[in-house]
N, CA and C of each residue as an Amber inpcrd file, in Angstrom:
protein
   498
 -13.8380000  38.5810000 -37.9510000 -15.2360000  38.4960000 -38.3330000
 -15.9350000  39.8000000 -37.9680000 -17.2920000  39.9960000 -38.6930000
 -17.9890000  41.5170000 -38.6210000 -18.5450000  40.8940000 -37.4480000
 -19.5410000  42.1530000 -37.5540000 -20.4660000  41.9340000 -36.0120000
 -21.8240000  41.0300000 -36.4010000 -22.0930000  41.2240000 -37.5180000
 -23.1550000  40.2350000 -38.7850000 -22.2800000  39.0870000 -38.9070000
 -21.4800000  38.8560000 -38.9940000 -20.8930000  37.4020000 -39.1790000
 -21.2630000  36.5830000 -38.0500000 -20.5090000  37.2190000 -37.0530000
 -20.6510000  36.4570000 -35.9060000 -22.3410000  36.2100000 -35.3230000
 -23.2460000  37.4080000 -35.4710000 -24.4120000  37.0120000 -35.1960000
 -25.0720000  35.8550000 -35.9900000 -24.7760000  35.6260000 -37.4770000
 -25.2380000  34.7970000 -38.1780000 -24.5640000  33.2920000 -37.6580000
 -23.1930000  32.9990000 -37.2700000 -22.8870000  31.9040000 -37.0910000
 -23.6830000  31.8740000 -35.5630000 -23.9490000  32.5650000 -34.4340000
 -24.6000000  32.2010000 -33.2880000 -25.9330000  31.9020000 -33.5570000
 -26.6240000  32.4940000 -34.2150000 -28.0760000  32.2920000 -34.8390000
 -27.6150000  30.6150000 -35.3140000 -26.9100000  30.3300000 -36.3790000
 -26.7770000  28.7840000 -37.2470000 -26.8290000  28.2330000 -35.8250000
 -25.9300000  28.0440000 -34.4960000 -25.4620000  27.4950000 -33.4500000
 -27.0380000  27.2190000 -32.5550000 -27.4960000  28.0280000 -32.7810000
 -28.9850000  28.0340000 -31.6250000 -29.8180000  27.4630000 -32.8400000
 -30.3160000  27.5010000 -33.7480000 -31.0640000  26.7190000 -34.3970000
 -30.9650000  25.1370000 -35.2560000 -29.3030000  25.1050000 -34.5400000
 -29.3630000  23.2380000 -34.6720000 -29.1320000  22.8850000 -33.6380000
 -28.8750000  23.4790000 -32.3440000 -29.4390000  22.7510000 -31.1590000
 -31.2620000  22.7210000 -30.7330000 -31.2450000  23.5710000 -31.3130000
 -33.0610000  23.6260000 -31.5170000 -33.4280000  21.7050000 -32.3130000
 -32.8770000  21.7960000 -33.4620000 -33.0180000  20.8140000 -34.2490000
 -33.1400000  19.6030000 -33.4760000 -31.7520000  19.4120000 -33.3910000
 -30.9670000  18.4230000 -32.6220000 -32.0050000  18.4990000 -30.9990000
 -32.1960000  18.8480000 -30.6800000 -33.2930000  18.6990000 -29.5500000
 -34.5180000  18.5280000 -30.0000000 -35.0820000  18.8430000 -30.9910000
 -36.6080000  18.2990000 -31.3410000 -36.5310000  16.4190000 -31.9560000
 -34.7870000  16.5830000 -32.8390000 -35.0650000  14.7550000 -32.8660000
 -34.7920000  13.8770000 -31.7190000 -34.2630000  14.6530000 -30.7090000
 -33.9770000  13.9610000 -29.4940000 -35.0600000  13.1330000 -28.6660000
 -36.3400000  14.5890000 -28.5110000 -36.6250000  14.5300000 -27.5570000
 -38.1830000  13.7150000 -28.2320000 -38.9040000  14.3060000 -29.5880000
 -39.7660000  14.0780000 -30.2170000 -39.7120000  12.8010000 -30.6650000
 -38.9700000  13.0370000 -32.0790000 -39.1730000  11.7720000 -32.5520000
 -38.3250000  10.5040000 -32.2820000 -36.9030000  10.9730000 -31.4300000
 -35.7240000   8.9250000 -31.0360000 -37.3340000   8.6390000 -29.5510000
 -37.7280000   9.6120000 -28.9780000 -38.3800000   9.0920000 -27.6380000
 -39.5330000   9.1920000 -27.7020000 -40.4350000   9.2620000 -28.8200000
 -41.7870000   8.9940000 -29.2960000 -42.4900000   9.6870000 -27.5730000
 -41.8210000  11.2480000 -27.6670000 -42.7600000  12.1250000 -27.4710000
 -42.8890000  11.8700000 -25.7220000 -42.4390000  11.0200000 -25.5210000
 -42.8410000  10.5810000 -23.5900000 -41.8480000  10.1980000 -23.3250000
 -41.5480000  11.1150000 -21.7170000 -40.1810000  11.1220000 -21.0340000
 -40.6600000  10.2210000 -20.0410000 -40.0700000   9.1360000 -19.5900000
 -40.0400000   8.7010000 -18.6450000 -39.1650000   8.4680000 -17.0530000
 -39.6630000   8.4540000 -15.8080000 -38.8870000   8.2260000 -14.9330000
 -37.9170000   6.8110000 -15.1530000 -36.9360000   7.3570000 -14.3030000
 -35.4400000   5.9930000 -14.3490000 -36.4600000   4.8430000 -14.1090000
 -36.0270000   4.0680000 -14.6290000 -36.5450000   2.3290000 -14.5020000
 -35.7240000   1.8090000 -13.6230000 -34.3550000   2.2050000 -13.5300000
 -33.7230000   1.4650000 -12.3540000 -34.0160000   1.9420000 -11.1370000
 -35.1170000   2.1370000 -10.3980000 -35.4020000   2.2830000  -9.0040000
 -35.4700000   0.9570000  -8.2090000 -34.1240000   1.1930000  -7.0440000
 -34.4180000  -0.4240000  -6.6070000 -35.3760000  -0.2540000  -5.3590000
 -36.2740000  -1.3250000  -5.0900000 -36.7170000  -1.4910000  -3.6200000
 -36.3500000  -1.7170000  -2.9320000 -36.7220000  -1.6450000  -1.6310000
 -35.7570000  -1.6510000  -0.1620000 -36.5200000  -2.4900000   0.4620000
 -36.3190000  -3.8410000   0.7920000 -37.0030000  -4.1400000   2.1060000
 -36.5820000  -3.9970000   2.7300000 -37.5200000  -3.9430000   4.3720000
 -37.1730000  -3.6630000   5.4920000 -36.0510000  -4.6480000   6.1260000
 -35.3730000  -4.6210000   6.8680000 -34.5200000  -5.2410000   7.6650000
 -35.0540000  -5.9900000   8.4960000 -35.1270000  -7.3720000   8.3090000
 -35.6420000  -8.1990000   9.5200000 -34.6300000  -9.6740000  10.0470000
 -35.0660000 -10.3340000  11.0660000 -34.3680000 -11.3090000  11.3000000
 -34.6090000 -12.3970000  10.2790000 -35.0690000 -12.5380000   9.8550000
 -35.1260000 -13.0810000   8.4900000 -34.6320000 -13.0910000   7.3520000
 -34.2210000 -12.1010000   6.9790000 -33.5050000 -11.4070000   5.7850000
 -32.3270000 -11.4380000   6.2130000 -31.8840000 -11.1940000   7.7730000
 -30.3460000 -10.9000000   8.1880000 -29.6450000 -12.6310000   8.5510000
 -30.9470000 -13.6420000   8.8930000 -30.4790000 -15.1100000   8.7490000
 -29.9460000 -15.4590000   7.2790000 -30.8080000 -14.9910000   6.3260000
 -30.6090000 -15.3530000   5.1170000 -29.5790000 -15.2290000   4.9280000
 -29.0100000 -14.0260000   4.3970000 -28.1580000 -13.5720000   4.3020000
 -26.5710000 -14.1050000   4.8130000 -26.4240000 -14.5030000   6.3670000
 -25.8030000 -15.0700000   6.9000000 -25.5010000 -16.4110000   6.1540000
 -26.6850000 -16.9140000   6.2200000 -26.7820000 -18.4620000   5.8790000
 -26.2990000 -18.1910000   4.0930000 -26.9520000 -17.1780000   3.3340000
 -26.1370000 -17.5610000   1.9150000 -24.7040000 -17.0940000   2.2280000
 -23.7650000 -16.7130000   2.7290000 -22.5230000 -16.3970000   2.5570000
 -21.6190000 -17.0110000   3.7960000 -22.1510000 -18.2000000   4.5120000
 -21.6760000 -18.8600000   5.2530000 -21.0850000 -18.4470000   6.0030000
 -21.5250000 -17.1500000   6.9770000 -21.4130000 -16.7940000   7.9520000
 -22.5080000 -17.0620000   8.7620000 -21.6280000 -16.3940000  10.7560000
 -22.7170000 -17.0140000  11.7910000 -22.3390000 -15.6640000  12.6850000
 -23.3800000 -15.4530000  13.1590000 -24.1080000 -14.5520000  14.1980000
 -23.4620000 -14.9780000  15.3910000 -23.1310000 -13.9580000  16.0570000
 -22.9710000 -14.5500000  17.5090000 -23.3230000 -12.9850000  18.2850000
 -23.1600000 -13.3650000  19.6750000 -23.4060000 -12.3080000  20.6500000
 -22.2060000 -12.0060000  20.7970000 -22.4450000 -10.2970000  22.0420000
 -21.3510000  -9.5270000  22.5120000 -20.4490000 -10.3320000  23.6490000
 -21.3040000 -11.2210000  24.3560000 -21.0120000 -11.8340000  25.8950000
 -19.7910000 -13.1850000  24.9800000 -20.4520000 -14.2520000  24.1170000
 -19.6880000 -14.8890000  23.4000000 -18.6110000 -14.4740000  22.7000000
 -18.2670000 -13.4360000  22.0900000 -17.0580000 -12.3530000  21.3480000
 -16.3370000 -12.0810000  22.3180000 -16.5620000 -11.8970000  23.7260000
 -16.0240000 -11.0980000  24.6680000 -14.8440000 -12.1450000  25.6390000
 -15.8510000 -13.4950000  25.1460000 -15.3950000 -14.9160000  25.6170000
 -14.3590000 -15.1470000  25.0270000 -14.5070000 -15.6180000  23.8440000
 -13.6970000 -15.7290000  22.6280000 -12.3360000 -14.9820000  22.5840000
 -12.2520000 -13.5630000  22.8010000 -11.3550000 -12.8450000  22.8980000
 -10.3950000 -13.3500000  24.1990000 -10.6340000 -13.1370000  24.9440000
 -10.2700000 -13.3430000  26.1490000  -9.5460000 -14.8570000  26.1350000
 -10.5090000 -16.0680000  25.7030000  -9.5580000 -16.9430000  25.6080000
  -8.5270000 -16.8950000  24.4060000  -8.8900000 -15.9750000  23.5950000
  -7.6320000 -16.3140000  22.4120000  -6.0240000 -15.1380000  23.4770000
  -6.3400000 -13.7390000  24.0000000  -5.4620000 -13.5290000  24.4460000
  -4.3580000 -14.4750000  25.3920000  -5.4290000 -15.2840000  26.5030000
  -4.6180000 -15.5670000  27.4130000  -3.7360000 -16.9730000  26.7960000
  -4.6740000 -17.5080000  25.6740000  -3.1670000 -18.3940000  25.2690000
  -2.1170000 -18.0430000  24.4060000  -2.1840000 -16.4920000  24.0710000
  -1.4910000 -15.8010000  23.1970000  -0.2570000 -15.1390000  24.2930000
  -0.4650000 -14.8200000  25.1280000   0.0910000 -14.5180000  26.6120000
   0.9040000 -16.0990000  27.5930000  -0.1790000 -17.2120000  26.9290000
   0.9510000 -18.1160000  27.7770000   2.0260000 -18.8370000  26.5130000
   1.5730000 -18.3540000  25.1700000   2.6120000 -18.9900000  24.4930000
   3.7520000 -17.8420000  24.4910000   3.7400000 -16.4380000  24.9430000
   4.7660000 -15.6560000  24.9760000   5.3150000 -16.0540000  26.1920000
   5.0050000 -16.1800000  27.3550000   5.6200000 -17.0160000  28.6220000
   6.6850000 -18.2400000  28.2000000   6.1240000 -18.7140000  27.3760000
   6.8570000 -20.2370000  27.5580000   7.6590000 -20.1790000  26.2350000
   7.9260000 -19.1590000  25.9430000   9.2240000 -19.1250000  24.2970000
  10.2310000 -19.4060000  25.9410000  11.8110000 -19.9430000  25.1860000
  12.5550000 -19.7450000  25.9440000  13.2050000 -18.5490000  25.8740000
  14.2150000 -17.9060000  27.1700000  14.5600000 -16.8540000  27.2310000
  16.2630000 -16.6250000  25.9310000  16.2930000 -17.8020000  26.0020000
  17.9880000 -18.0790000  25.1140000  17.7500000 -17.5430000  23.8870000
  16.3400000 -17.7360000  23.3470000  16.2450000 -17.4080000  21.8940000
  15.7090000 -15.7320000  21.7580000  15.5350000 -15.0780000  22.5990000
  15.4270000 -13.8800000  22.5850000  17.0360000 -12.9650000  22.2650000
  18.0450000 -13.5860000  22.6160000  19.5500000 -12.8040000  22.4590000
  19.8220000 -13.4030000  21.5850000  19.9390000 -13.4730000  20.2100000
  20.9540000 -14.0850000  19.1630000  22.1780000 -13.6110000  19.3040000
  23.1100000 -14.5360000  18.7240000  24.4340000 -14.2050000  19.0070000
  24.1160000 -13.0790000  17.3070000  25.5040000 -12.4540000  17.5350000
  25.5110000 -11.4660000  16.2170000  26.2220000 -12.1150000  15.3200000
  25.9110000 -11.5290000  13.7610000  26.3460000 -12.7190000  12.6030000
  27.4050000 -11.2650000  11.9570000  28.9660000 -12.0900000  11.4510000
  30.2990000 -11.3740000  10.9470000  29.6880000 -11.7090000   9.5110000
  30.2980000 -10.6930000   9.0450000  29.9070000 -10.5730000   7.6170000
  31.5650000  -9.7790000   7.1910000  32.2200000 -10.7910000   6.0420000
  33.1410000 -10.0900000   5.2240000  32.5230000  -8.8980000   3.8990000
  32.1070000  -8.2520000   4.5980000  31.7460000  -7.2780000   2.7890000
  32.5000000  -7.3950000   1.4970000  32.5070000  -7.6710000   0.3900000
  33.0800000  -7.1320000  -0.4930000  32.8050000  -6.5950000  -1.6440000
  33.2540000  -5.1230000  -1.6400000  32.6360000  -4.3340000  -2.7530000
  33.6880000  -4.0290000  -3.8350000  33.3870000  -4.4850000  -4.6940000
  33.8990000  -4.5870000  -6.1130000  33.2800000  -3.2990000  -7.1180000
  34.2660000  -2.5270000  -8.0000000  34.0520000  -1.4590000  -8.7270000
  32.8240000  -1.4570000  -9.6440000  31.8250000  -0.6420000  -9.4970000
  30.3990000  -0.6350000 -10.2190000  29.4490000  -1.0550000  -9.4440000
  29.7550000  -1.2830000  -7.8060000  28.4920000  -1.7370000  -7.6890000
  28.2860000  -0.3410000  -6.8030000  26.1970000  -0.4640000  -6.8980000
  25.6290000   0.5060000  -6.4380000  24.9980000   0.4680000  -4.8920000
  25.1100000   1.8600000  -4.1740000  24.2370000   1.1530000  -2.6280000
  23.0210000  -0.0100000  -2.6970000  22.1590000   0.0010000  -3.7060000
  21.6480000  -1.1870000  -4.2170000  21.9210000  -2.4890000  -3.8870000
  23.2300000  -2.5400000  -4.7200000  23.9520000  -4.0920000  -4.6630000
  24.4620000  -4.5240000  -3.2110000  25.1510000  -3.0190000  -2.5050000
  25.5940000  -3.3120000  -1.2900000  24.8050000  -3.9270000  -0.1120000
  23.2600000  -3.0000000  -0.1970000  22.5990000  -3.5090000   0.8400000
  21.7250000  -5.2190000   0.3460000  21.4840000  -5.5160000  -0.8120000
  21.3280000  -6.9890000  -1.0130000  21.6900000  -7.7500000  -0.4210000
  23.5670000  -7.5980000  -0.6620000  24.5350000  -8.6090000   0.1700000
  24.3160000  -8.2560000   1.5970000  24.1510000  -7.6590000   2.0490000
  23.8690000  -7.0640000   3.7460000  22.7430000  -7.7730000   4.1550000
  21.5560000  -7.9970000   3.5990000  20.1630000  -8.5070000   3.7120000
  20.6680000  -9.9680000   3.3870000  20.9930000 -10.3680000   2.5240000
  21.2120000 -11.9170000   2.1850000  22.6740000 -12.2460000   3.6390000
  23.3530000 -11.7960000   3.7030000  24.0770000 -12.3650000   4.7840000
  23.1740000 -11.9410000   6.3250000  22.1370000 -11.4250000   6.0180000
  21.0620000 -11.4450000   7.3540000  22.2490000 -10.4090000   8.4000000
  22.8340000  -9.7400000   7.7660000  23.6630000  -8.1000000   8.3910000
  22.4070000  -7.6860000   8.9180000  21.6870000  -7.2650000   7.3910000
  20.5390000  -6.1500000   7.6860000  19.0500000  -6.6960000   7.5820000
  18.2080000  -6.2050000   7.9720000  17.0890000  -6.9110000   7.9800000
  15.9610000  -6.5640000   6.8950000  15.2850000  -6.8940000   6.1900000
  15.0950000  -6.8230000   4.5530000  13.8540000  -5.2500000   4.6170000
  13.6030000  -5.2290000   6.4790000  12.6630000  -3.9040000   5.6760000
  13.7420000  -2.6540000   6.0170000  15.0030000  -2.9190000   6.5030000
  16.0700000  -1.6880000   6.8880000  16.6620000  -1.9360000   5.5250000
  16.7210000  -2.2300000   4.4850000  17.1540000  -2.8020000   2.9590000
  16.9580000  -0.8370000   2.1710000  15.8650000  -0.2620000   2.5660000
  16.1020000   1.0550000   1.7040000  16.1730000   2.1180000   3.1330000
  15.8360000   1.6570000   3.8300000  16.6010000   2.5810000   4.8820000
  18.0910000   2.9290000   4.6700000  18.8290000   2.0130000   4.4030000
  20.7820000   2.0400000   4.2720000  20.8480000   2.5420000   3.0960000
  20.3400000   2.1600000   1.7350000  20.4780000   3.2270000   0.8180000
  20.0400000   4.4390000   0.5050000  18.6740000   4.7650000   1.1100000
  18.5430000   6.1320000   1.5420000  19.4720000   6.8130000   2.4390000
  19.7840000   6.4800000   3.6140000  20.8500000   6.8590000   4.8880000
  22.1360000   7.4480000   3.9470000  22.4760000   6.4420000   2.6060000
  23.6950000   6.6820000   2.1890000  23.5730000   7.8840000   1.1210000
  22.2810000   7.4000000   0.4680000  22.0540000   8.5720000  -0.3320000
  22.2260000  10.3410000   0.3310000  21.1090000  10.3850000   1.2370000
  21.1340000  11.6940000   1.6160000  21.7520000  11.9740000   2.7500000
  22.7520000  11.2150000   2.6380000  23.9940000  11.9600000   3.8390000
  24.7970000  12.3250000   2.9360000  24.8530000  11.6300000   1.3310000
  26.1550000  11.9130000   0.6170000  26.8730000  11.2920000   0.7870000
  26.9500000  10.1160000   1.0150000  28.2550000   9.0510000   1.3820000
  28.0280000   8.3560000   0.0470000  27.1680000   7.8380000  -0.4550000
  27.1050000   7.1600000  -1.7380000  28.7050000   7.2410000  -2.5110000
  29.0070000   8.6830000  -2.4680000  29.7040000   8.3660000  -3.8080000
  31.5480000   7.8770000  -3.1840000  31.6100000   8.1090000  -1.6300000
  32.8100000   7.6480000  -1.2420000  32.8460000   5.9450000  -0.2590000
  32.1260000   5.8840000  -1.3010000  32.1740000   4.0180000  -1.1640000
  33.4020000   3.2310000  -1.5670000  34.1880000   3.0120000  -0.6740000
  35.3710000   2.0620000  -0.5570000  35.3600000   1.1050000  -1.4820000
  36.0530000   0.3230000  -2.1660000  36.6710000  -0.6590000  -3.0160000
  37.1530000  -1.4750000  -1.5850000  36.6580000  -2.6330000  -1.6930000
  37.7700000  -4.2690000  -0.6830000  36.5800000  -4.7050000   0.0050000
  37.4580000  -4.7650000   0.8350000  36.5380000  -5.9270000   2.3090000
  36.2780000  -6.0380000   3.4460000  35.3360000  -5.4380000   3.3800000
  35.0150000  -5.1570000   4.9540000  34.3380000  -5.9180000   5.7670000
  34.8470000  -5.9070000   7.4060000  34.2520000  -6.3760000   8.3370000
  32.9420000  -6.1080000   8.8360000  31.7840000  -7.0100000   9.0360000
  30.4390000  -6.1190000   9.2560000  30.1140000  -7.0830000   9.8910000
  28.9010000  -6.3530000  11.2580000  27.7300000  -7.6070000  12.0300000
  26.8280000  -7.1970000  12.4220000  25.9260000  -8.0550000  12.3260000
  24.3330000  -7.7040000  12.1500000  24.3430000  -6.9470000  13.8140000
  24.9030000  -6.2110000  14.6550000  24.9750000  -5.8690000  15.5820000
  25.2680000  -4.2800000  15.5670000  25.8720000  -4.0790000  14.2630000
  25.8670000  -2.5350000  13.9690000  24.4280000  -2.2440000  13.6030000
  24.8570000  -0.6270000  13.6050000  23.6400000   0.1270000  13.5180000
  23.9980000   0.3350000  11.6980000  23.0180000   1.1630000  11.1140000
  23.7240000   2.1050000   9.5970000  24.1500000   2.7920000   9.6340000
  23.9960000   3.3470000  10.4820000  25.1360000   4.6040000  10.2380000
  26.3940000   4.2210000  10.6350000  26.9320000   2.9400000  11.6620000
  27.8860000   2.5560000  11.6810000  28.8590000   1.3290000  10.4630000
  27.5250000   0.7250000   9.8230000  28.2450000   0.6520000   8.5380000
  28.3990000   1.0590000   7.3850000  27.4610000   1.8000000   7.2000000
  28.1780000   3.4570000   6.8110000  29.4960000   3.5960000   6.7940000
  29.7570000   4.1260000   8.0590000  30.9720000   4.7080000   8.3370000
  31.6800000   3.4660000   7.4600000  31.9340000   2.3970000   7.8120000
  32.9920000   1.3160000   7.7590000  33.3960000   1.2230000   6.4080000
  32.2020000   1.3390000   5.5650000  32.1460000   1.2790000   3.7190000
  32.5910000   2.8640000   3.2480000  32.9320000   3.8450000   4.0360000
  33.0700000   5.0290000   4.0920000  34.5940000   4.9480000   4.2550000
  35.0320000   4.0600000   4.5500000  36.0640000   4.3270000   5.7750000
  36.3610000   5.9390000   6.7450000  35.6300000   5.8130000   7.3470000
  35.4720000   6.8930000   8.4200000  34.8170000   8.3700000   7.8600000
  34.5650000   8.4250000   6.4540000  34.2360000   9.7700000   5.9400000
  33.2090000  10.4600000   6.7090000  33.5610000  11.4600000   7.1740000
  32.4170000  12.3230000   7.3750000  31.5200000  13.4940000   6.7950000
């Protein structure tokens, strides 16, 4: 484009936003701008307004001294029901697990069966396939049947589905 071209199309550009702003502003808004209509009011904060309030959403007010109460008795029976578990059920015995991995399956499938025979525990479930992933063991995953108990660590059954690879 000349140097006249281009001035003529910027000239067209400024005189229909000219346009386009006189039907805007003149004749769609009959000439008077007005402030936002959505201005909300504020009342003040009172005990009144803060009962209300309470009372529509069926909540209740209480004090610091009562909360402080409250707490205190919910700990100490939270403290005597940890007292009185018995001590036997704190040691589970450990659970044997026969593994068996059959051709096509993925660390995926492996740690399922590990979680469903309660080997592994369902939030250590992508821990073991990550572990396997980025150590690189993934791909020397044993074929048969292996011995496993919820008493190993992963990296020790790892190893076992590895057979010893390092």
């Amino acid at each position: 484009m000349t140097r006249n071209g281009i001035r003529g199309f910027s000239a067209g550009v400024l005189i229909t936003c000219a346009v386009f702003a006189f039907f805007y502003y003149v004749i769609f808004n009959n000439g008077n701008q007005t402030a936002a209509k959505n201005t909300v009011r504020q009342t003040p904060l009172t005990d009144a307004t803060v009962s209300q309030y309470l009372a529509s959403h069926q909540r209740k007010a209480i004090d610091i001294n009562a909360y402080n109460q409250w707490m205190a008795s919910v700990n100490a029976a939270a403290a005597k029901n940890a007292q009185s578990k018995p001590a036997a059920s704190s040691s589970p015995q450990p659970i044997s697990f026969d593994l068996q991995i059959n051709n096509g399956m993925t660390p995926s499938d492996i740690s399922t069966q590990l979680v469903n025979a309660k080997i592994l525990p369902a939030d250590q479930k992508f821990n073991f396939e990550q572990y396997l992933h980025t150590s690189k063991l993934d791909q020397f995953v044993q074929l048969g049947t292996f011995k496993v108990s919820s008493d190993m660590s992963i990296q020790k059954i790892a190893q076992v589905i590895t057979n010893n690879h390092q």
